[in-house]
TORROTI-467000 format. One record per residue (C-alpha): residue in three letters; x, y, z. Coordinates in pm, whole numbers, plus 50000, padded with zeros to 5 digits. Layout:
<atoms>
ALAXYZ;...
</atoms>
This chain:
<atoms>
UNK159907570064103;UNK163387579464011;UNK164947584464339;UNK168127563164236;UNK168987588463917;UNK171157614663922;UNK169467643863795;UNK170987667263521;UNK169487696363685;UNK170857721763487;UNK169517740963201;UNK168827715862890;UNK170517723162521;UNK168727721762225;UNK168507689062028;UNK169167683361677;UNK171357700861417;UNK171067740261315;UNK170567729460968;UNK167317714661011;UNK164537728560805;UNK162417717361095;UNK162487740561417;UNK160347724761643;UNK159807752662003;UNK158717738362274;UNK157757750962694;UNK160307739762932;UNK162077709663047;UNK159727688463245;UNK160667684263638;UNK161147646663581;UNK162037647663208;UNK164447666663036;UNK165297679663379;UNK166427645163504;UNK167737630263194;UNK169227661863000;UNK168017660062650;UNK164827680762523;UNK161447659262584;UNK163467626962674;UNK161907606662990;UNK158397622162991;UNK155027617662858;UNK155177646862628;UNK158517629962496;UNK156667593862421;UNK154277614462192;UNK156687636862031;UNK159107612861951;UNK156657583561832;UNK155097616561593;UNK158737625661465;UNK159847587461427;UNK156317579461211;UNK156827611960979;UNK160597608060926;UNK162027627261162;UNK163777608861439;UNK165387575861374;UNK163357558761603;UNK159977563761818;UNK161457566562210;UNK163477584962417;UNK164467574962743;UNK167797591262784;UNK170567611362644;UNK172637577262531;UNK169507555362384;UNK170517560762027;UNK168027587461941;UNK168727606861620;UNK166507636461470;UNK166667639561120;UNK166537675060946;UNK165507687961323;UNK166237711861575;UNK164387709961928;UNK164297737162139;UNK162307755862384;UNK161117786762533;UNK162597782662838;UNK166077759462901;UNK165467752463290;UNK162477732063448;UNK159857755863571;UNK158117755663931;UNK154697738063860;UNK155517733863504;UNK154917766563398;UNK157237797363324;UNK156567830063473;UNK157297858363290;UNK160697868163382;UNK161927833363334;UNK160467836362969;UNK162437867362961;UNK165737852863115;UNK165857827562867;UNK164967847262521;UNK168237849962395;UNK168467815662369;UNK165347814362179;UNK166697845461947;UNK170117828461893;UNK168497794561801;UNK166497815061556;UNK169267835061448;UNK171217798961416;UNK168887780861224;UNK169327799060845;UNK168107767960668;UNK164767764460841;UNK161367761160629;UNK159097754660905;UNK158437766361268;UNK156467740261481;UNK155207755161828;UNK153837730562025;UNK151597754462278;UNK149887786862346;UNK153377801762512;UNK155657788062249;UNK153227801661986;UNK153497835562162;UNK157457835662222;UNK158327825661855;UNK155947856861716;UNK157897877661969;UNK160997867261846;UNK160227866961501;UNK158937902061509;UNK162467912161611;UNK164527896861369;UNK161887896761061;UNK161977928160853;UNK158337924060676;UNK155277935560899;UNK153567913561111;UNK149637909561207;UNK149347924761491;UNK147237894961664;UNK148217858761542;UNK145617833761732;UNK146827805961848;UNK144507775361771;UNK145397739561653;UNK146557736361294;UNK147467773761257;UNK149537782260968;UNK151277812360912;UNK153037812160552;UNK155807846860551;UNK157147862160302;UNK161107848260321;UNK158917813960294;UNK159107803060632;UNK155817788760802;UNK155037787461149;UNK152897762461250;UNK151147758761564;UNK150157727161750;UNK148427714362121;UNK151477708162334;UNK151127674662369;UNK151157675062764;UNK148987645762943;UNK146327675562992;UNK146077672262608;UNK146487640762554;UNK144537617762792;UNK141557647062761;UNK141157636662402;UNK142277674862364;UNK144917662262133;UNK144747629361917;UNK147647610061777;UNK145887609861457;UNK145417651561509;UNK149667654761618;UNK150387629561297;UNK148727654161033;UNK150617684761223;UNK153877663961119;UNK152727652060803;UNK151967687960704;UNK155407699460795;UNK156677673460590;UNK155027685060315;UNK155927719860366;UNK159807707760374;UNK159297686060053;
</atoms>
């Protein structure tokens, strides 16, 4: 399908400004997403979701993202991800996860003005407690389930947030509804506000 591009192939920045109250931590670039086009959850499925959620709740200028010079803007967020490299079958192993959590500490480190943490997955859930436990001094629970509209308020005020990734094995299982991502969004909105 996209034999004529010319991949970017290389591990994919963040997107968005460290001043965003909105962290937003995502898996990995997708083979034929961010991984061809270079720009967080630009050029795939997960993308047309995340972008069209971001766009309706104020986030993002507008609602698509097809490549890294379409005009896309995030407003008052930061995308990142666990990993920064496109995965074999579209899932990190372990040592990747570990190769790339410096980025994920930095980011965190980076991002002073942030007032909500949105995971979108299981392993981003996971990663951001890891990394928060490092850098937070207040205790933590020592088991934080992950499950659809979790909210974790802290004591510095931060909340973490966790949502379905919205992957096509969420989304066209009915898993995860637009309606469902929407009040995820509207709820960090309100948490910002």
């Amino acid at each position: 399908m996209y034999a004529d591009w010319e991949y970017w192939g290389r591990p994919v920045a963040n997107f968005g400004t460290t001043s965003a109250q909105l962290l937003i931590v995502g898996l990995a670039p997708a083979a034929h997403g961010a991984n061809r086009t270079g720009r967080m959850f630009t050029g795939d499925q997960s993308g047309v979701w995340l972008y069209r959620a971001l766009h309706r709740a104020g986030f993002a200028n507008q609602a698509e993202s097809v490549s890294r010079d379409d005009g896309l803007e995030l407003i008052n967020c930061l995308i990142t991800a666990v990993c920064h490299c496109a995965p074999p079958d579209n899932k990190p192993n372990p040592q990747e996860i570990k190769n790339c959590s410096p980025f994920l500490r930095e980011t965190f480190a980076d991002t002073t003005q942030k007032k909500v943490i949105l995971t979108l997955g299981h392993i981003a859930w996971k990663n951001t407690w890891d990394t928060l436990r490092a850098q937070l001094t207040e205790p933590m629970k020592s088991e934080l389930r992950f499950s659809h509209g979790a909210e974790v308020a802290l004591q510095n005020g931060l909340h973490v947030i966790a949502s379905y990734h919205p992957s096509q094995q969420n989304t066209f299982t009915g898993r995860l509804t637009e309606d469902a991502f929407d009040a995820i969004f509207s709820r960090c909105r309100e948490l910002i506000e």
